[in-house]
N, C-alpha and C positions, 0 to 999 in steps of 0.2 A: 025375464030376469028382474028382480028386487031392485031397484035402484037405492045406494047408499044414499044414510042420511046426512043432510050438512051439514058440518059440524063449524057452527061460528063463536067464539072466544071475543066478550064484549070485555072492553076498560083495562086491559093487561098491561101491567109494567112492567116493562123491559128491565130486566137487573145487570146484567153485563155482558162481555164479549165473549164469543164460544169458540171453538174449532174450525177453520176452512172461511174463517170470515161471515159467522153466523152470531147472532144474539141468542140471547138465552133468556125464560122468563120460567118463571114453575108455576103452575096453575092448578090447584088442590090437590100438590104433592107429586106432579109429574111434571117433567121439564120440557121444556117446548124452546125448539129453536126457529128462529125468524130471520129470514138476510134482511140485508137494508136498511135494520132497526139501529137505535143508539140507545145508550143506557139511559133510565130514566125518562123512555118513551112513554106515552098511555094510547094504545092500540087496538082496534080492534082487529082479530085474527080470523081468518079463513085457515081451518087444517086441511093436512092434502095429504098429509099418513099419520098413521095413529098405532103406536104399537105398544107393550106391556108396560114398559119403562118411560117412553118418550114419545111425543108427538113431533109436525114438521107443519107449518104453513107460513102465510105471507101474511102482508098487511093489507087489511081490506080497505081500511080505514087509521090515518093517525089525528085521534083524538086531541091529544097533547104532548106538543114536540117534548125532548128534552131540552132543556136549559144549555146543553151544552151540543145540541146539533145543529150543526153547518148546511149551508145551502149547496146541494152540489154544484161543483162546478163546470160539468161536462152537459151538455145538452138532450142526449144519448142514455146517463143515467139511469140505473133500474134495467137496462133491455138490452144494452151488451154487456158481455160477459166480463168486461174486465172492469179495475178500480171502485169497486161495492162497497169500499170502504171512506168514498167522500164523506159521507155527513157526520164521521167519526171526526173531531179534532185530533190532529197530529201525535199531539201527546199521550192521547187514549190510543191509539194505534200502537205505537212504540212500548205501551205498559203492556198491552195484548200482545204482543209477537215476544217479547221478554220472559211471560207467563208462560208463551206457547212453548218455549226451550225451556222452561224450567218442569214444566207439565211433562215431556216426552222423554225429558233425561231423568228424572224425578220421579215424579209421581205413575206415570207409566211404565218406563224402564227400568226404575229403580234401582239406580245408578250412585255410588256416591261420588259428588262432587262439592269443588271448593262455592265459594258465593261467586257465585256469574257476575262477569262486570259488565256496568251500564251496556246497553245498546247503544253503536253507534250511528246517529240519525244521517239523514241524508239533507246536503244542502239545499238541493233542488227536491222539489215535489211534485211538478209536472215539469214536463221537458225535458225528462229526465233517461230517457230510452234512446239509444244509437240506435234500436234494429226495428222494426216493424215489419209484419207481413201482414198483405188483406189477400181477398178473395172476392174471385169474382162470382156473379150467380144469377141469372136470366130469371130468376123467382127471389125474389127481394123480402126479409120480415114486412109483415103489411103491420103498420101503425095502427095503437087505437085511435080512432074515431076517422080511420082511412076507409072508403068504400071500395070494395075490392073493385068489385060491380064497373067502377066507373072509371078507376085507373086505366091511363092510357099506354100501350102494348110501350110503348119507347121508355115508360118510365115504372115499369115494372123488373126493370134489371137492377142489380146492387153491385157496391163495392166496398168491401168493411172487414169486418170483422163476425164471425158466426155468436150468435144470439146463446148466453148460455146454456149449458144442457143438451142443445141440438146439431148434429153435427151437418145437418143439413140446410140451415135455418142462418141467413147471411143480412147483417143489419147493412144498410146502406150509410156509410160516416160521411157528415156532412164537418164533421171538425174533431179529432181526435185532439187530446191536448198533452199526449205523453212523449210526440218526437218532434224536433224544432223545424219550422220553416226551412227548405220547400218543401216537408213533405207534402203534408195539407193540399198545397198548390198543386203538385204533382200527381195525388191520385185524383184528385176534381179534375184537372186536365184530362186524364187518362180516359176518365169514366165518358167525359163530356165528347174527344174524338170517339171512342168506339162506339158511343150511341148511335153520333151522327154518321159514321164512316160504315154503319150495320156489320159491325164487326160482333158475331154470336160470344154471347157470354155462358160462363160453361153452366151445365145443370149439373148438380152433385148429383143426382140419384140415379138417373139416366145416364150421365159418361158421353154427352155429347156437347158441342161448341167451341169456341177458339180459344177465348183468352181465361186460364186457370189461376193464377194468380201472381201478386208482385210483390218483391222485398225491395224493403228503404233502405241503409246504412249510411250511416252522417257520421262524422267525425266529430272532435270540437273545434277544428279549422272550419268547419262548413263545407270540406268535401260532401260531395255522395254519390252511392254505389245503388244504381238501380239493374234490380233482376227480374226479368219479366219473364214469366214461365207461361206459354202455350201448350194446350193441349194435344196439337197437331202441326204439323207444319204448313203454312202458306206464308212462301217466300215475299210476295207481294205486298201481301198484307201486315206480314210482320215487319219487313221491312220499309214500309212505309210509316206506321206507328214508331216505332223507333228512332226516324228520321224525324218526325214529326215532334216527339218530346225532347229528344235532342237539341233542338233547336230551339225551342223555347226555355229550357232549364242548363244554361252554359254550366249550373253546380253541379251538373252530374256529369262527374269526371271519369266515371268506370262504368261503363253500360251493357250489358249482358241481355243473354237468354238462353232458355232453357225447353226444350219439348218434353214435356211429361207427360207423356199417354197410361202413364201405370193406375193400380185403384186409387192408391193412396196420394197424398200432396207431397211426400217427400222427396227431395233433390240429392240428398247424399250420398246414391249410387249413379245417379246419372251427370251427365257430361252440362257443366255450364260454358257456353259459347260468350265469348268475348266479342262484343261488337264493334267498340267503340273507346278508344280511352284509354286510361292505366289499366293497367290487370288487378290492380289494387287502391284501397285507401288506409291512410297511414292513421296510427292512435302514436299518442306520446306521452311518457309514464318516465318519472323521474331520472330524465336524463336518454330513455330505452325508447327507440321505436320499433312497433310494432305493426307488420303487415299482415291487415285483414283483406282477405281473398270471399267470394261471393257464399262460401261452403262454409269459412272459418269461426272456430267458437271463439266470441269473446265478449265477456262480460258487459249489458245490456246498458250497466248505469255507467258510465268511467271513471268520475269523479269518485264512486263509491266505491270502483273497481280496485282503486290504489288506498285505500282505509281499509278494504277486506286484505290488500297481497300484504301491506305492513303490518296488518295483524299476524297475518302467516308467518311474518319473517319473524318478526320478536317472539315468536311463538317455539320458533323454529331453535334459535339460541345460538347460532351458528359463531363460531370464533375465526375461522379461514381453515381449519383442516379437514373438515367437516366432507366423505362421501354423502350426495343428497339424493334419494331416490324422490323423481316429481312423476307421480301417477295419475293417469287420465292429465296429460297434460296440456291439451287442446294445443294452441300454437305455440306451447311455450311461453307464457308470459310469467305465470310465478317460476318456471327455475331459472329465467334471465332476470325477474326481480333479486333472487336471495344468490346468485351466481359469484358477486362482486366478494360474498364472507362464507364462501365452500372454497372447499378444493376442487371437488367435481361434484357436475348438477346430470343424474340420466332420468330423460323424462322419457314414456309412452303412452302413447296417445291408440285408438283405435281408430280414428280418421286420415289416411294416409295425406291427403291433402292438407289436412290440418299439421303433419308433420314435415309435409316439405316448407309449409310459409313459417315452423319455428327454425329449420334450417338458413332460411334466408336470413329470417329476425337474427338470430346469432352473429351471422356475417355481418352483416348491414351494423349489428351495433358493437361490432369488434369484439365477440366474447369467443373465449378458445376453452373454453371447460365446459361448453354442455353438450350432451352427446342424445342424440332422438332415435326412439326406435317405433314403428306402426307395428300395430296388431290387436288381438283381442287379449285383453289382459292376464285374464287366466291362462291364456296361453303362452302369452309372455312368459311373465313374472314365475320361472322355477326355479328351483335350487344351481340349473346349469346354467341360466341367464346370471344368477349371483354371482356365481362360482366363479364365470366369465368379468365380469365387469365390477365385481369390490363387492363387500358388504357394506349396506347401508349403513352408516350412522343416522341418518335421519331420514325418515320418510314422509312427503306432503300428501295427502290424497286430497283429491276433490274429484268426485264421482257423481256420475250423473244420478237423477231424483232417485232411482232406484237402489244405492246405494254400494258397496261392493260385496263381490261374490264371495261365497265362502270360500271355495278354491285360495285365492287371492288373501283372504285373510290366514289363512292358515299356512299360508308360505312368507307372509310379515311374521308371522309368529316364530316362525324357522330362522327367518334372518335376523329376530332379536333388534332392530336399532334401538340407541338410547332413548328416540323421544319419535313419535307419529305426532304430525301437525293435521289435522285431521277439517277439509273443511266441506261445509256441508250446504246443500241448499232444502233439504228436506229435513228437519229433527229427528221424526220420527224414524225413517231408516240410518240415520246417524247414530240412533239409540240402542239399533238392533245391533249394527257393526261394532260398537261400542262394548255391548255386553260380551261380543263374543274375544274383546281384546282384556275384558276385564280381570283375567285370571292371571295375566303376565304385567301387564300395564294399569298405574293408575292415575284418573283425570286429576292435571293439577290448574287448568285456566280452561275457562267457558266465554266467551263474549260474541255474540248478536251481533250482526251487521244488515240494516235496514236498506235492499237492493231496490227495492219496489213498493214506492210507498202507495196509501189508496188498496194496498193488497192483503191480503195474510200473509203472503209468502214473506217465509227472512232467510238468512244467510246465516250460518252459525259455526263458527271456528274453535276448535277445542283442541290442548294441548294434553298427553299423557309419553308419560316416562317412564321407563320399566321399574318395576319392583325386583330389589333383593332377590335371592333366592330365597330367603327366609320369610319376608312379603309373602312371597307370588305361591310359596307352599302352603299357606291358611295358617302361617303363624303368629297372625296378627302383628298391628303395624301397621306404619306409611313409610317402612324403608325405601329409597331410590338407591338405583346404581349407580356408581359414581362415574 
């Protein structure tokens, strides 16, 4: 077989920020993206696809930084999969995720909308993450200029985070800098007992060994909720381990586990065991507390969490009489945010556990107007659920990356509310649901909310009100209903 030839790109300048957290450069008329790059880079490139319109490589070599790039600051950099956006100054990030919503509402969707208001930044930029999950892996990423050859068998196990692009391929973290003290201390402990204790760490590809992986959850009291998930059960073993970090880490106040023998790493149909502790740890949001359980969703940054729910709420326009349909509402925390200026809040969730900790949350914080229902939305959400429980005046969604199902949309379209609070974590299927509201409803506020900085990903909150009849019939216009 022919072996391809190499294709290297010597002195290229980096011109700006692209899609997914890639650079972008054009190179005698075709465009070329690069991770890891900053604008105003000079590079030279190694391609690694090459097709009609556009190529794809890395940098082989950086000639000449840009003027405006940062030294990262994680040690890890470049070879896990997350934060590829260090060497980008903060401000260049926040213009790039602002483009990214204006590109997918706009120029891809092609959507009309008012002028997007700023992004709103994030105050923290590392330490900025309640939840973490690593994995474990008895085949560890080998480093460059590591000899595999001569690595010794005890230190050829990992505990990290998976190596971008491979789902098999586990970086061993010697220091993550996105969740505060103990985590850090807690997975080095972790790692450092089961080497010594020869406790087997699991193989992804084979389906064999003990320990499969562990979730962080901190609070901003400095509680934490540690989940340790085995792949099998040994009572001995796991119960020794458990006792063991226990006792070393007095913060961790809620201590679980979990046997997960399935293919995959998910825990959201199986049973998490209480070992040790509370059942929970508490988050606190103006005035509301909220109980997070080892299952439960809730947003990653918190400080940023209460800047994206007060968007929602002024978004929202609520006066106090206000029926509020809150969709996918994980525990409840935006319809106990906007609960205080409705009349009534019905939120549904698809995680049944996620809906009994908004049950408690209710209780615990004295609210008697919101009402929870589990299930799958589409399944939910029909015309005899409405019929039952009020027509919405208002409805929040926030759906997961995938966005909402048609189904689903087209029974908001039935129930007509005056205004959908609409928030998103993906633009681009926010753009898709968006078009399909756009015949009835139109966008009248857009604003960005920066969850994860160091990332591409953003948050984006978008307000629309129904149009007229005479609107929504192609009679031209920006009539609203009153």
């Amino acid at each position: 077989m022919r072996k391809k030839k190499e294709i290297i790109l010597e002195n290229v300048r980096i011109e700006g920020v692209a899609a997914e957290g890639k650079a972008i450069a054009k190179v005698d008329g075709t465009v070329l993206f690069v991770p890891f790059a900053v604008p105003g880079d000079i590079v030279d490139v190694k391609v690694t696809k090459k097709k009609k319109n556009y190529m794809e490589g890395y940098i082989l070599r950086l000639v000449t930084p840009s003027p405006d790039r940062l030294e990262p600051f994680c040690p890890h950099f470049g070879i896990c999969g997350g934060c590829k956006w260090q060497p980008l100054p903060y401000g260049m990030q926040l213009q790039a995720k602002q483009q990214q919503v204006y590109d997918q509402l706009v120029r891809i969707g092609h959507l009309e909308i008012p002028e997007i208001s700023p992004i709103i930044p994030s105050d923290r930029t590392v330490y900025y993450r309640n939840k973490l999950e690593f994995t474990f892996s008895n085949r560890r990423w080998i480093e460059a200029g590591e000899d595999p050859d001569s690595i010794p068998e005890n230190d050829r196990c990992g505990l990290g985070f998976h190596v971008g692009r491979f789902f098999d391929k586990v970086l061993d973290i010697k220091e993550c800098r996105l969740q505060k003290d103990p985590s850090n201390a807690i997975r080095l402990f972790i790692k450092k007992y089961a080497v010594e204790n020869g406790l087997g760490f699991f193989d992804i590809r084979n389906h064999t060994g003990f320990l499969r992986n562990m979730i962080v959850r901190t609070n901003e009291k400095g509680d934490v909720m540690l989940v340790m998930c085995f792949y099998h059960e040994d009572v001995k073993a796991r119960t020794a381990l458990l006792e063991a970090v226990s006792a070393e880490f007095p913060q961790i106040v809620s201590l679980w586990y979990v046997i997960n023998g399935k293919a995959n790493d998910s825990i959201s149909d199986l049973d998490c065991i209480l070992y040790k502790g509370e059942d929970a740890i508490y988050e606190e949001m103006e005035g509301l507390k909220f109980k997070i359980g080892p299952k439960s969703f809730y947003q990653t940054n918190s400080p940023q969490a209460y800047r994206l729910y007060s968007t929602a709420h002024e978004y929202a326009a609520l006066t106090g009489s206000e029926t509020v349909y809150d969709l996918y509402t994980g525990t409840g925390t935006i319809a106990q945010f906007v609960s205080s200026s409705a009349s009534k809040v019905i939120g549904i969730e698809y995680v049944p556990e996620a809906v009994q900790d908004a049950i408690v949350n209710t209780r615990n914080n004295g609210i008697g107007n919101c009402e929870f229902f589990a299930g799958d939305m589409k399944d939910m959400l029909t015309e005899k659920f409405i019929a039952e429980h009020g027509r919405p005046d208002v409805i929040i969604l926030d759906p997961p990356r995938a966005g909402v199902h048609q189904d689903v949309i087209e029974v908001i379209l039935k129930a007509a509310p005056e205004r959908i609070v609409y928030v998103s974590c993906n633009p681009a299927s926010q753009a898709r649901d968006l078009a399909m509201l756009a015949g009835k409803y139109g966008i009248t506020a857009v604003r960005p909310v920066d969850m994860f900085p160091h990332t591409h990903h953003v948050e984006n909150v978008v307000r629309l009100d129904r149009l007229s009849p005479d609107a929504s019939s192609g009679n031209g216009g920006v009539a609203f209903s009153e």
